[in-house]
C-alpha positions as CSV (number, residue, x, y, z in Angstrom):
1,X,203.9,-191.9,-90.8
2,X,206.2,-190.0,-93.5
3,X,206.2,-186.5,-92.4
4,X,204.0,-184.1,-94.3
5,X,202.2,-186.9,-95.9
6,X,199.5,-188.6,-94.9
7,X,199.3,-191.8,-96.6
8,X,195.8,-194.3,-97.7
9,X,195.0,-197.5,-98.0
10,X,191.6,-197.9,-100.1
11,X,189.5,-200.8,-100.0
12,X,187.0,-201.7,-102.6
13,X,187.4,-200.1,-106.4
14,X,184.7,-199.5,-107.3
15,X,182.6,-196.4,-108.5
16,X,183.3,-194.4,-105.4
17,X,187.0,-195.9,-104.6
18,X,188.1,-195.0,-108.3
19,X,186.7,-191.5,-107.1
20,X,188.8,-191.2,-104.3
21,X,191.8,-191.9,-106.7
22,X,190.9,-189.2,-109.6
23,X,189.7,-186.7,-107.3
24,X,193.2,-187.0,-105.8
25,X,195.1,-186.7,-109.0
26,X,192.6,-184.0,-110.6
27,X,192.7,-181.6,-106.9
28,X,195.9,-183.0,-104.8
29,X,197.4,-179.7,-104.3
30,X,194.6,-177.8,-103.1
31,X,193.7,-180.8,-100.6
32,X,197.3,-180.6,-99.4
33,X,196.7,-177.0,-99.2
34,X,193.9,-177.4,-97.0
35,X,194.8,-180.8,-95.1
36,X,198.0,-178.9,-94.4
37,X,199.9,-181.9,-96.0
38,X,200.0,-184.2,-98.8
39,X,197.5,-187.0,-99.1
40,X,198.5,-189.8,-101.2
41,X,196.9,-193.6,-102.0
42,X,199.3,-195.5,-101.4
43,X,198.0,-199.1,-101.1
44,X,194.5,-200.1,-102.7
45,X,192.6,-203.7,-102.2
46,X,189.6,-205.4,-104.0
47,X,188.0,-209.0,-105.0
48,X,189.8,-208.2,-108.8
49,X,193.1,-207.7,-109.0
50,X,193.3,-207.9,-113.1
51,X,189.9,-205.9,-114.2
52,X,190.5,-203.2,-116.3
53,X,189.0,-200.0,-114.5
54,X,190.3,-197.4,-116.6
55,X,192.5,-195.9,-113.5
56,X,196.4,-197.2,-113.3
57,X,197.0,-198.6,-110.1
58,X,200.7,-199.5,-110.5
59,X,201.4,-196.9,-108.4
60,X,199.8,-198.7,-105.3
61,X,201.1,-201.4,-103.1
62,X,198.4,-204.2,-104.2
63,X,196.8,-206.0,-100.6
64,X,195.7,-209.7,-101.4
65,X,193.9,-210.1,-98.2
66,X,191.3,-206.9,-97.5
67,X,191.6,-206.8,-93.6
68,X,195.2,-206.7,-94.2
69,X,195.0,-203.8,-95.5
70,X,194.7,-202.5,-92.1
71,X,198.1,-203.4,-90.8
72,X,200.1,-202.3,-93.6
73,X,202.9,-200.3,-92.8
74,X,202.5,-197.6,-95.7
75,X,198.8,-197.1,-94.7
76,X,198.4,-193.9,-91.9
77,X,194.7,-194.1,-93.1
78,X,192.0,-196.7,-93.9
79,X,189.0,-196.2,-96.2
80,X,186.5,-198.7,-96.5
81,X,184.2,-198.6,-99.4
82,X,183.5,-202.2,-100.1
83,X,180.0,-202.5,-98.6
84,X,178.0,-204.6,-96.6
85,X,177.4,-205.0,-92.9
86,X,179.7,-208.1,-92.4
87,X,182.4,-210.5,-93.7
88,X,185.5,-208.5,-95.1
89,X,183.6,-204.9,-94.2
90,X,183.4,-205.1,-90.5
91,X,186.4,-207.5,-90.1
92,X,188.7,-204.3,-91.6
93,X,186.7,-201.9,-89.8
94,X,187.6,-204.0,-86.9
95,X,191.2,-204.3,-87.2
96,X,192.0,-200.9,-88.3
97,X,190.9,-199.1,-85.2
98,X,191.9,-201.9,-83.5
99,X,195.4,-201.3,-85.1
100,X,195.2,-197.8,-83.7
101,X,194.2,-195.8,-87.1
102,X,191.8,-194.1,-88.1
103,X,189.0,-195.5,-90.4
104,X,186.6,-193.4,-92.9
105,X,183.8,-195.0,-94.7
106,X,181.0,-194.7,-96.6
107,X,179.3,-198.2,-95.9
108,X,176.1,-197.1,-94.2
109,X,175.1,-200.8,-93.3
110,X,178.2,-201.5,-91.6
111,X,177.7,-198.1,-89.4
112,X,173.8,-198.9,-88.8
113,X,174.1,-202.4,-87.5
114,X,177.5,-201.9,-85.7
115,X,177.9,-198.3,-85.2
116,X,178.4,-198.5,-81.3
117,X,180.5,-201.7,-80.9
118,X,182.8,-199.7,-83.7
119,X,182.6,-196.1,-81.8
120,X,183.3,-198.4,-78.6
121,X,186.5,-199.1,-79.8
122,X,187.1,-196.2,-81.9
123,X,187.2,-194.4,-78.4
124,X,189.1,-197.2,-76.8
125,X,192.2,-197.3,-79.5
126,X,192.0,-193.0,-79.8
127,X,190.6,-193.0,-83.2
128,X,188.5,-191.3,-85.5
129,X,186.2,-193.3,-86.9
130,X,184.1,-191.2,-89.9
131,X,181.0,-191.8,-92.3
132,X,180.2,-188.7,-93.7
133,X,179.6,-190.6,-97.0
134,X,177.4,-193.3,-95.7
135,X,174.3,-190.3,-96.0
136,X,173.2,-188.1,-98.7
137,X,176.2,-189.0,-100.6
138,X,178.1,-184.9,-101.4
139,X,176.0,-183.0,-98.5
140,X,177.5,-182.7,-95.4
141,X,174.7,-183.4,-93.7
142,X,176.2,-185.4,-90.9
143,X,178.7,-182.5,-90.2
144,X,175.8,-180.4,-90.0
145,X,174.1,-182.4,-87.2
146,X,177.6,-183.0,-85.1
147,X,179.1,-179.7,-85.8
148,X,176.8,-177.2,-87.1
149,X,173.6,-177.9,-84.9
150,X,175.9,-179.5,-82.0
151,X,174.0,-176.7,-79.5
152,X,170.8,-177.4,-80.7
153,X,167.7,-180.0,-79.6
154,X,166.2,-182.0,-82.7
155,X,162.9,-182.1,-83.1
156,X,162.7,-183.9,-86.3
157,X,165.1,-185.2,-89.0
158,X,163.6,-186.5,-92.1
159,X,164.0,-186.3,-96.5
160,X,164.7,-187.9,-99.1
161,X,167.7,-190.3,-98.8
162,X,167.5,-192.5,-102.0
163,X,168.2,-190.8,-105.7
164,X,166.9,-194.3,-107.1
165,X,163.5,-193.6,-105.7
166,X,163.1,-190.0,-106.5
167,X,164.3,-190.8,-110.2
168,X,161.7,-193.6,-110.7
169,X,158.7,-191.5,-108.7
170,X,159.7,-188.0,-110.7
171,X,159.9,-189.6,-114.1
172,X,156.4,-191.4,-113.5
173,X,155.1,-188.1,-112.7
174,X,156.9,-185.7,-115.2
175,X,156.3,-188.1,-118.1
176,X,153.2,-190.3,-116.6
177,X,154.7,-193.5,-117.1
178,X,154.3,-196.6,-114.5
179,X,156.7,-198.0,-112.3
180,X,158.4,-200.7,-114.2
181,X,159.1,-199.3,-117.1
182,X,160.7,-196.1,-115.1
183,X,162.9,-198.9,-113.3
184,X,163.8,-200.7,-116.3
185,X,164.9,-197.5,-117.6
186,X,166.5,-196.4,-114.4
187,X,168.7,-199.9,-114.7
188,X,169.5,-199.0,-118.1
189,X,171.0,-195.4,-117.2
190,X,172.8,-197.1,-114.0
191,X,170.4,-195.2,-111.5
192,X,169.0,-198.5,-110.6
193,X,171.3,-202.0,-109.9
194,X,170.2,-204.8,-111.4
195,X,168.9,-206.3,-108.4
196,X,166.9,-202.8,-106.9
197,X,165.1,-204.2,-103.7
198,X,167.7,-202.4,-101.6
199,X,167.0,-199.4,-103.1
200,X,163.4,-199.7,-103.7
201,X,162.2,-201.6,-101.1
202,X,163.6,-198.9,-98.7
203,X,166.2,-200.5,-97.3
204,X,168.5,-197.8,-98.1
205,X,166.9,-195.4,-96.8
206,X,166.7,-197.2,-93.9
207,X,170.4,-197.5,-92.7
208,X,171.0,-193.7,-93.5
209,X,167.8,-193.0,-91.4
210,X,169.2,-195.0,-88.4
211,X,172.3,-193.3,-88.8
212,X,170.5,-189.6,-88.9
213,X,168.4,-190.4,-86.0
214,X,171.2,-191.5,-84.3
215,X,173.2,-188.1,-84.6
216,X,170.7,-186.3,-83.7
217,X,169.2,-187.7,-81.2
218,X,172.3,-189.0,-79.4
219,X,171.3,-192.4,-79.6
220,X,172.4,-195.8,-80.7
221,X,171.9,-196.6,-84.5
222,X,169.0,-198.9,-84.3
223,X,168.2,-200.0,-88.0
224,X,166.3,-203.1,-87.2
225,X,163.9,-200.5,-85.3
226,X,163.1,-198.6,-88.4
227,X,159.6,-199.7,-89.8
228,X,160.0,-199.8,-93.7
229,X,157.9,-199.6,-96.7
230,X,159.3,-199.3,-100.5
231,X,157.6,-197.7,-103.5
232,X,156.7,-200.9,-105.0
233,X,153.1,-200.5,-104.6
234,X,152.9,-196.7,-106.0
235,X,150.7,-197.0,-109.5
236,X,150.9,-194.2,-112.1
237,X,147.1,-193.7,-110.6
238,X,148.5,-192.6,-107.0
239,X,151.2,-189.8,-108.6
240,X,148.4,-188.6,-110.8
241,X,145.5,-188.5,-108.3
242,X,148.5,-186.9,-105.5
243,X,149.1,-184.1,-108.3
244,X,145.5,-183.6,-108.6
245,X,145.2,-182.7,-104.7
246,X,148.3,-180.5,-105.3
247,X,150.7,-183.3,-104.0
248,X,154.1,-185.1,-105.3
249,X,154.6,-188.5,-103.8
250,X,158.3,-189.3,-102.3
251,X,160.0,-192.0,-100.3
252,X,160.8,-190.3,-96.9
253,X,162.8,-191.3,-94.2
254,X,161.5,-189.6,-90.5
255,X,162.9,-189.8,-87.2
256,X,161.6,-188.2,-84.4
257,X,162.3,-187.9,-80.7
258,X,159.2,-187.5,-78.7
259,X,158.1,-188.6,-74.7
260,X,161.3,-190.6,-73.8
261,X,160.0,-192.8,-77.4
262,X,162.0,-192.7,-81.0
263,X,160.3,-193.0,-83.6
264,X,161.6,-193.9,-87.3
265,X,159.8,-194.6,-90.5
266,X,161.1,-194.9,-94.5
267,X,157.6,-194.8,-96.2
268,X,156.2,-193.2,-99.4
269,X,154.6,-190.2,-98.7
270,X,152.3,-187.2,-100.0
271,X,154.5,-183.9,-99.9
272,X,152.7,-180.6,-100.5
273,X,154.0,-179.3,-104.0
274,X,155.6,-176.1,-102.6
275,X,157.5,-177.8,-99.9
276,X,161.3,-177.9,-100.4
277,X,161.4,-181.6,-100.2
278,X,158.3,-181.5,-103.4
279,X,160.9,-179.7,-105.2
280,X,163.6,-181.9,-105.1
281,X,163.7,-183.9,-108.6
282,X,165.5,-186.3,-110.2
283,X,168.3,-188.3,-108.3
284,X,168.8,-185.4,-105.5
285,X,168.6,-186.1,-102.2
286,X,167.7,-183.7,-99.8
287,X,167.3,-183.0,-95.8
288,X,165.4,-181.3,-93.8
289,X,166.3,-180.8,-89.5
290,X,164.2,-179.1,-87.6
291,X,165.5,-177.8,-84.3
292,X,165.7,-175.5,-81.4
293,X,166.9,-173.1,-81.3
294,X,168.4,-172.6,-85.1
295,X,164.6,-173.7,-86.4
296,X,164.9,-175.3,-89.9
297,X,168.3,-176.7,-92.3
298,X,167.6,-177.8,-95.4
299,X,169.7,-179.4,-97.0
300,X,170.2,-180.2,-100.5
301,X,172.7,-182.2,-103.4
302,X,173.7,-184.8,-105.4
303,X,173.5,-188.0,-102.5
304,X,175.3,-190.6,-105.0
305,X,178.0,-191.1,-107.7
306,X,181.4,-191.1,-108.1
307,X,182.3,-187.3,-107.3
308,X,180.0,-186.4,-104.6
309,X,180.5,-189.9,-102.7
310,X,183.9,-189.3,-103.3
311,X,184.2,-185.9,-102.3
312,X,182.6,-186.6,-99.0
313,X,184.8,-189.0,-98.3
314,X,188.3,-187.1,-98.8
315,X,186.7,-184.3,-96.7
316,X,186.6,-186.9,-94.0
317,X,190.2,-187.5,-94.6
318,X,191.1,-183.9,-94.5
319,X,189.4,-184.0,-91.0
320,X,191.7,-186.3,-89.8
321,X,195.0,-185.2,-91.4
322,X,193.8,-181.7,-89.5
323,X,193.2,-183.7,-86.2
324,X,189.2,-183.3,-86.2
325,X,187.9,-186.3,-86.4
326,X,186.0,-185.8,-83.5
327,X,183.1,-188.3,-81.8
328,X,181.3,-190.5,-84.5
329,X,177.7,-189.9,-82.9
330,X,179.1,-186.4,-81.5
331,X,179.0,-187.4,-77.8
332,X,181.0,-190.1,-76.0
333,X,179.3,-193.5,-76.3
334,X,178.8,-193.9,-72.4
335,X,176.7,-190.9,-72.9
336,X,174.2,-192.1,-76.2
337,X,170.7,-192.9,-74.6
338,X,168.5,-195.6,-75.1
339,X,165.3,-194.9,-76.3
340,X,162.1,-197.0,-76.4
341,X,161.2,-197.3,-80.0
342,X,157.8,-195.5,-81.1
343,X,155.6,-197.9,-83.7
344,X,153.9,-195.0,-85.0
345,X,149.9,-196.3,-83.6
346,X,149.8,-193.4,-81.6
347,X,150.5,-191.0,-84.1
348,X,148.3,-189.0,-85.5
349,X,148.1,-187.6,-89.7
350,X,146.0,-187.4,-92.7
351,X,146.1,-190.3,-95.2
352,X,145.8,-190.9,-98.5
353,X,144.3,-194.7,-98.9
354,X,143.5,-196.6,-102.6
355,X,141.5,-199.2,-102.7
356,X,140.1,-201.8,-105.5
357,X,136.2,-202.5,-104.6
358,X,133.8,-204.6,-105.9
359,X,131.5,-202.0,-108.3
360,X,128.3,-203.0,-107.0
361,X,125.5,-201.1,-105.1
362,X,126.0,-200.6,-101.2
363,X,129.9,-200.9,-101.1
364,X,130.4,-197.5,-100.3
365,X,128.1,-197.3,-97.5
366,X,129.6,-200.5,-96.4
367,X,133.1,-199.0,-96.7
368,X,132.2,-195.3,-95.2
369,X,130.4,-197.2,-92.2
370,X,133.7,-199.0,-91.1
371,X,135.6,-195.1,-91.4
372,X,133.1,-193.7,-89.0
373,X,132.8,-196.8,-86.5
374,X,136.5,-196.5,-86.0
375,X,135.7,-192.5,-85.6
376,X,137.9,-191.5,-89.2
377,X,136.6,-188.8,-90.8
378,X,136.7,-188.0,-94.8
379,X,138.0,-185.3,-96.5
380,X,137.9,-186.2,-99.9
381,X,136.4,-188.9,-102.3
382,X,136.6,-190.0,-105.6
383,X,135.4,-193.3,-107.1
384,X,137.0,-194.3,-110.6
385,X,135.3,-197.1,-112.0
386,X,137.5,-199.7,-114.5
387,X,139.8,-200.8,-111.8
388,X,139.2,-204.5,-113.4
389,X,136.4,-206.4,-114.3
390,X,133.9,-205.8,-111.7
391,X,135.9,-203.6,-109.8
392,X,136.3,-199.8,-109.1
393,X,139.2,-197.5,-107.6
394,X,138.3,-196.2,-104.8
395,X,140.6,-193.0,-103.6
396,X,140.4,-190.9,-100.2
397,X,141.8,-188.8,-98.0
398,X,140.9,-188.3,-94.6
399,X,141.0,-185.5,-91.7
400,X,143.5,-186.0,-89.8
401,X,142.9,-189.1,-87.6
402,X,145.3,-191.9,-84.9
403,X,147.1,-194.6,-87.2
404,X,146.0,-197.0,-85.0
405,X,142.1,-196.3,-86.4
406,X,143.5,-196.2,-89.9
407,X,145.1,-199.6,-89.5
408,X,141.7,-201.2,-87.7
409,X,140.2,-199.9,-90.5
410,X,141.8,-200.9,-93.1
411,X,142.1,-204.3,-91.9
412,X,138.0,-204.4,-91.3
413,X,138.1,-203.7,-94.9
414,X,139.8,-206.7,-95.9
415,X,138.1,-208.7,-93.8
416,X,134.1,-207.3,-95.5
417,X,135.1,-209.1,-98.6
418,X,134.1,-205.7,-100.4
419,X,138.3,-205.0,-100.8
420,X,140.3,-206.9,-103.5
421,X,144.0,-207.1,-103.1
422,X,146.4,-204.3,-101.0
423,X,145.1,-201.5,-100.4
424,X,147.3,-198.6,-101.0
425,X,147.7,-196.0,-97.9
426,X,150.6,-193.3,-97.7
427,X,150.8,-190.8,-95.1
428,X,150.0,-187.0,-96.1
429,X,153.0,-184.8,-94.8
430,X,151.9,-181.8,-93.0
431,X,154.7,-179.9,-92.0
């Protein structure tokens, strides 16, 4: 290590490693300033060594093999943006603590699936291992559960993790457009990849909800326990009917300790129009982390893009040149419980359901029979006819009722023959 300096190797170029490079150039001395010494890139790595990316990297030692990367003798620091839970990701992840340094990333799959093994040896080798970047992109929301809320017991932790999704469901309800022609549109601006299902389909979400319930709950990252469903199936029908009611429909990631049980979900949800997370347009992410005894944080920012990925992650760095890097889950791993996961069946809400009937005499009765064999009660109705040829659209909302009696019902439903297709059923958010 060259004294007063502390010195990076980046891996991956892309949007938020080219980030990392101009936010250095554009603010170096007032990170110094606060690091308490220079930081400097000093070695970079990616698949392309000849693509143009508009950034001159002739001033950087150029590392063929990625995992290298971690043994380089220039390199004080590693940062790992390339992505993905395996191959070249967690082989450098590996090796650099391994190597005794310290690693920052912002790959929230890599953290999610091997969060512990990498802590494990994190604490073995005596080395911060960070991720502040992996969640909610610019908002320091995982410094706010270590740090901030480090004497407090968590209730709940939930929001909106995915700027992809709350672009495509606030432009279909601000200018009433369906979902595919929001995503094409939203591929077009770059909000959306070309291949969305990660982002869509939840998946996302997911890994940053695995890695929230994990903080605070003081628990293992358990992604594969995280029940999922995407925004696929919202129709421009559902976000205007959910305004109607005085509701905005978002993609929300919850976690939630309860009875010795963890519970986590990524689903699309109705959000009360005057609750901070019905508020929160566009691409913005937003948390909320409920607690005792500090009550409720929420939190709110940019959670993608070149600067506020990128600004997360030199934070990180600062941490480390300042000698806080601190516990990645914020407790020793010998001391992260285990938790029996929670699938939800007990739980208890009010739902929103839509459903395509046959439009014919006696389906309702048939329909509103099932609700109340399975004890549901109704709160509201409305029956649109025009759903297709010989169908209507059905749309409720019940009192508040077990999931397990939704689910029985819904699948009794199906089975009357009355029902055509997938039904549509998002959970009504009530606190």
């Amino acid at each position: 290590m060259t004294e007063g300096v502390l010195r990076i190797g980046v891996a991956g170029l892309g949007t938020v490693g080219l980030g990392v490079i101009r936010t250095l150039a554009a603010h170096g001395d007032l990170i110094a300033r606060r690091a308490g010494q220079k930081i400097v890139v000093t070695a970079v790595s990616a698949r392309e060594r000849g693509r143009d990316r508009g950034v001159d990297l002739s001033p950087y030692a150029w590392v063929e093999d990625t995992a290298a990367l971690a043994d380089h003798p220039e390199v004080d620091v590693v940062v790992e943006l390339i992505g993905g839970s395996e191959g070249t990701a967690l082989a450098l992840a590996e090796r650099t603590l391994a190597a005794g340094k310290p690693l920052v990333t912002a790959n929230k799959a890599l953290v999610a699936r091997h969060g512990r093994a990498l802590a494990t040896l994190a604490e073995a080798h005596g080395q911060p291992l960070l991720f502040e970047a992996a969640v909610a992109g610019g908002i320091p929301v995982l410094k706010a559960l270590r740090e901030g809320a480090a004497a407090n017991g968590v209730a709940r932790v939930y929001g909106l993790l995915n700027g992809t999704c709350n672009y495509v469901l606030s432009r279909m309800e601000s200018e009433g457009l369906d979902f595919a022609t929001v995503l094409a549109d939203a591929q077009a601006a770059g909000f959306a990849e070309a291949d969305p299902s990660f982002d869509v389909d939840g998946i996302d979400t997911a890994h940053k909800l695995a890695l929230l319930a994990a903080l605070a709950f003081g628990t293992t990252p358990d992604f594969d326990a995280v029940a999922t469903v995407g925004i696929r199936a919202i129709d421009k029908a559902d976000i205007e009917q959910a305004a109607s009611l005085g509701f905005r429909i978002k993609l929300v990631g919850l976690a939630e300790a309860r009875d010795g049980k963890l519970f986590q979900r990524v689903h699309p949800a109705l959000v009360a129009r005057d609750h901070p997370l019905a508020t929160t347009g566009g691409a913005l992410n937003a948390v909320v982390i409920e607690a005792d005894p500090v009550g409720r944080l929420f939190l709110q920012g940019a959670g993608a893009g070149e600067g506020p990925t990128a600004s997360a992650v030199l934070a990180d760095v600062i941490d480390v040149a300042l000698g806080r890097g601190g516990l990645p889950f914020g407790m020793p791993v010998a001391a992260l419980t285990a938790l029996a996961n929670d699938d939800g069946a007990a739980r208890e809400a009010r739902f929103y359901v839509r459903l395509s009937v046959a439009d014919r005499p006696g389906v309702l009765a048939e329909l509103t029979a099932i609700l109340r064999d399975q004890g549901v009660s109704i709160e509201s109705l409305i029956q649109r006819p025009h759903a297709g040829e010989g169908l209507a659209s059905l749309v409720m909302v019940t009192h508040v009722t077990a999931e397990a009696a939704m689910a029985a019902s819904l699948a009794a439903m199906a089975a009357s023959g009355s029902v055509h297709g997938a039904p549509v059923m998002m959970h009504i958010l009530d606190f």
